[in-house]
N, C-alpha and C positions, 0 to 999 in steps of 0.2 A: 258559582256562588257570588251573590254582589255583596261588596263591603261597604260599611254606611260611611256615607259623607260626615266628617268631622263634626260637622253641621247639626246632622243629625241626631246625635248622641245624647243622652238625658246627661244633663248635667246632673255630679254626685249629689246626694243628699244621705241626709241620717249621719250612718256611722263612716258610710265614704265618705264625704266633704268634710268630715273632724279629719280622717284618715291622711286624705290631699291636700288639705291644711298644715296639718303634722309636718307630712315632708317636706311641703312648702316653704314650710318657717324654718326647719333644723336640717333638712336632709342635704350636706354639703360633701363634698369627696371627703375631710378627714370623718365626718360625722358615720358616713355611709360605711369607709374601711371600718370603723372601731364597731359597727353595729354588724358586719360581718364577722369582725374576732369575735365578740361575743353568740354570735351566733350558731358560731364552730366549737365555740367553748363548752356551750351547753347543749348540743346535741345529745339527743338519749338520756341526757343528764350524765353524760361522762366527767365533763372538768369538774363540775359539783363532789362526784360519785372519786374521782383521782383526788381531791381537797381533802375531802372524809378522810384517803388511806394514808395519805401525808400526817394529819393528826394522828391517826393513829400509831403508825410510827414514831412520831416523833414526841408526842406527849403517852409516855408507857400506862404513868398513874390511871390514866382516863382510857386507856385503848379500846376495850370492851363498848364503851359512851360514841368513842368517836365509831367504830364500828358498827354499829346499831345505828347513828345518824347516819351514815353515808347510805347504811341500808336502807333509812327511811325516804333519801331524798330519792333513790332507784323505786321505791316503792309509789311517792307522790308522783314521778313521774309517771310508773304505769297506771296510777288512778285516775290521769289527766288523759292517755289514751282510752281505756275503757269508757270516760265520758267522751273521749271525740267519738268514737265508734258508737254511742248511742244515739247523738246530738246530730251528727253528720254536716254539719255545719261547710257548707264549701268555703273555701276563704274568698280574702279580695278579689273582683275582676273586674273591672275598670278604668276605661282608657285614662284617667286622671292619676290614678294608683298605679306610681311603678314599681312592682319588684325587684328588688335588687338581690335575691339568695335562693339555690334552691331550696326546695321545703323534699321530706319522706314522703308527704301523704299531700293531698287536697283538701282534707281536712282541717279546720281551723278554731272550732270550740270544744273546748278552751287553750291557751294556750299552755304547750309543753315544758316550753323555756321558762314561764314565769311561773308555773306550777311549780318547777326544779329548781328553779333559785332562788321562793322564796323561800321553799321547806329548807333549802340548803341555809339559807341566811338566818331562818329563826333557829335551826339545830345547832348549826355552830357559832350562834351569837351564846347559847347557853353555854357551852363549849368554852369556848374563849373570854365570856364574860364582858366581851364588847357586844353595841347591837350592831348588828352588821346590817341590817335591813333596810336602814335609809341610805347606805353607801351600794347595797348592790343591786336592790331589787328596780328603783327606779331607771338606772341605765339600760337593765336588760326589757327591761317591759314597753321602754322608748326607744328601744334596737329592733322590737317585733313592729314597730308601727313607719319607724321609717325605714325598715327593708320592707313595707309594704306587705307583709305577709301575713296579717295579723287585723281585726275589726279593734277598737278602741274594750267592745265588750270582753271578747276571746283574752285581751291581758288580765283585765283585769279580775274575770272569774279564775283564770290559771294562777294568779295570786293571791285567791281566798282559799283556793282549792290548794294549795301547799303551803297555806297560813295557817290552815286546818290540821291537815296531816302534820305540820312540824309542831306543831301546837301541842295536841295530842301526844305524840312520841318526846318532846323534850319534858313534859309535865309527867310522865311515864316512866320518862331516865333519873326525872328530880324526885319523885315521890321513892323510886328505887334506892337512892342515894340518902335519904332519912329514914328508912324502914331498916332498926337492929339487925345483923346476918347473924 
């Protein structure tokens, strides 16, 4: 098999050269370790899905609320695979885009992570009555793009698509919460 000449390579465009840009500008050793912790954080949507059970533990009044978020962030998550599984989207490959993390799947639209942590961040911003959304969602959506594993489009539907689902379920848990028992 011949391998091409460096030379030869189409230089990025589209959503690579945003991509190779990205890491360009922010992708430095602490940047890259902290986009790796986050990245192991939200796998499967576990650290999201371990946050939820910590609530509920620890704030009794609300347990049943915190439990039904943590289920919905497990839920956005599996609605962000069923859309990769239709989409089939392969992720980055390009010599300009380096990876830096393994990935489950080859699969990359939309993204997982930011599907999981934004439903996480709007569930438990009602939750907590902080909005959590501008402190968590942009780090992890800028951790998918400089571990290279991730198009600029894949975050940002994975963050409508769990803006959606947490949307729905926190407006589900509030209308609960004014309806007389």
């Amino acid at each position: 098999m011949l391998e091409k000449n460096p030379e030869q390579v189409e230089p990025a465009t589209g959503e690579l050269a945003v991509l190779a840009g990205v890491q360009k500008a922010i992708a430095r050793p602490a940047t890259v370790k902290a986009a790796r912790g986050l990245s192991h954080f939200g796998e499967h949507s576990a650290g999201w899905f371990a946050l939820g059970l910590v609530g509920a533990a620890v704030d009794k009044a609300h347990r049943k609320d915190w439990l039904a978020a943590a289920a919905g962030v497990v839920g956005a998550h599996a609605a962000s695979i069923a859309v990769k599984r239709v989409v089939r989207r392969a992720r980055p490959d390009h010599p300009s885009v380096k990876v830096g993390v393994g990935t489950p799947s080859k699969l990359s639209f939309p993204s997982s992570h930011a599907t999981s942590t934004t439903a996480a961040a709007v569930l438990y911003s009602g939750l907590t009555g902080r909005n959590l959304v501008p402190a968590l969602v942009p780090p992890m959506l800028a951790s998918r793009l400089v571990l290279g594993v991730h198009y600029p489009t894949d975050v940002l539907a994975g963050a409508a698509l769990g803006g959606a689902v947490g949307g729905l379920l926190r407006r589900k848990l509030n209308s609960r919460k004014r309806k007389p028992r």
